[in-house]
C-alpha positions in Angstrom: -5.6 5.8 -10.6 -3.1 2.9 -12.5 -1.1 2.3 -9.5 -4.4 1.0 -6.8 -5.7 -0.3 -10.0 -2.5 -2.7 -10.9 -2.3 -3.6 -6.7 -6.1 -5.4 -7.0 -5.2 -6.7 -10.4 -1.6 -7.9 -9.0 -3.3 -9.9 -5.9 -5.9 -11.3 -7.8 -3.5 -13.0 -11.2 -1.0 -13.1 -8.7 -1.7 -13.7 -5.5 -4.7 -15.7 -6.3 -7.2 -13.5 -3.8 -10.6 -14.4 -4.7 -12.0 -12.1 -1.6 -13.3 -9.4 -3.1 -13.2 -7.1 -0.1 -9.7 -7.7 0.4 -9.5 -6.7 -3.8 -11.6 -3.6 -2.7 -9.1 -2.6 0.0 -6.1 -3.0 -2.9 -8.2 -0.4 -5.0 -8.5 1.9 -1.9 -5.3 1.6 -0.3 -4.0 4.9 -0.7 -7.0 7.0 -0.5 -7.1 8.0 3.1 -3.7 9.2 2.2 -4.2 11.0 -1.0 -7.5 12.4 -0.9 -9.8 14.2 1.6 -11.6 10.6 2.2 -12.2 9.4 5.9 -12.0 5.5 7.2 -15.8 5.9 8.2 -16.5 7.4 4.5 -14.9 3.8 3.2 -16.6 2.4 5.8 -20.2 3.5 5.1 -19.4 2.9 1.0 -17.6 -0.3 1.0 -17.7 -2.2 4.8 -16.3 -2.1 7.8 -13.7 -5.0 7.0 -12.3 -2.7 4.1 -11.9 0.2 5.9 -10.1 -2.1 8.6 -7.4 -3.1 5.9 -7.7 0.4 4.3 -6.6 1.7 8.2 -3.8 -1.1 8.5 -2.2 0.6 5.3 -2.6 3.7 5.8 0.6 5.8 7.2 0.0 8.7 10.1 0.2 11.9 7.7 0.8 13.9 10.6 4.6 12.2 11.4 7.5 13.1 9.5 8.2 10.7 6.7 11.4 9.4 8.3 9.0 8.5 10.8 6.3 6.6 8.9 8.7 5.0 6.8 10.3 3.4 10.4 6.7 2.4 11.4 6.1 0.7 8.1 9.4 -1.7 9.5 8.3 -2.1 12.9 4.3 -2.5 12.1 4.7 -5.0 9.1 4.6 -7.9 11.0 1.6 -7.4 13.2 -1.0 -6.7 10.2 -3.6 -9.2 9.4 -2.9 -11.0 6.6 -5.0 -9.2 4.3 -3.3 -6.0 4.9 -0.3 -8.0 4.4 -1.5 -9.1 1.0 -2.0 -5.1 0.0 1.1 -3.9 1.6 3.2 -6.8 -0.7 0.9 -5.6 -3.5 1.8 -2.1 -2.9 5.6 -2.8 -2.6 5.5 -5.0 -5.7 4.2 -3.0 -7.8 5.9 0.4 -6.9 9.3 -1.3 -6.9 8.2 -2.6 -10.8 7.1 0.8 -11.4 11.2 2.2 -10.5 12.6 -0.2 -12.8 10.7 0.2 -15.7 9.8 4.1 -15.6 11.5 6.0 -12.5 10.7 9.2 -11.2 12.6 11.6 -13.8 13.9 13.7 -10.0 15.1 9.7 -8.4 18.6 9.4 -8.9 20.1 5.7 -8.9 21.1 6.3 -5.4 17.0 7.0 -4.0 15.5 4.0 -6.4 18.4 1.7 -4.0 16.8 3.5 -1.3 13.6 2.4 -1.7 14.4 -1.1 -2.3 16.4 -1.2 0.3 13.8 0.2 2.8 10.8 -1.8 0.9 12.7 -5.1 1.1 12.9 -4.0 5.1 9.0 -3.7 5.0 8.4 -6.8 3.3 
């Protein structure tokens, strides 16, 4: 729950983003992916704009993760700007979290990696 948490709270000191559905969408961001909740669940609960922005982040679970790690690349640019707000959010935050407290199983050579892929994103 920290990490959708410090996304909202990272867009709002940070980025300055007063909309509060596009702060909703921070706080939802992965839960399409991590729990058993639909886009029209979000949808009926919170709006159709944030389950738009909830869908724009979400990766295909059913493609390999080579795969939706290439999409991320390629689909980047074509979000709307609020789901380009969450995705920085996202990337920010989870590249803070490898410096200060990595995975215990990352070796050096996977936290480059993920830079390396999430600078590609941004």
């Amino acid at each position: 729950m920290n990490h959708p948490i410090e996304v909202a709270e990272h867009l709002a000191r940070v980025g300055q983003i007063t909309d509060e559905e596009v702060l909703v969408a921070a706080l939802l961001h992965d839960t399409v992916e991590d729990t058993e909740t639909t886009l029209e669940e979000i949808a009926t609960g919170f709006g159709s704009r944030v389950a738009a922005i909830v869908e724009e982040c979400t990766d295909d679970a059913s493609l390999e993760k080579s795969e939706r790690k290439r999409l991320q690349i390629v689909n980047a640019p074509h979000k709307s700007p609020e789901a380009k707000c969450v995705k920085l959010a996202d990337k920010t935050r989870n590249l803070a979290s490898i410096l200060t407290d990595p995975p215990t199983d990352w070796s050096l050579g996977r936290q480059r990696e993920y830079f390396d892929w999430a600078e590609k994103v941004v």
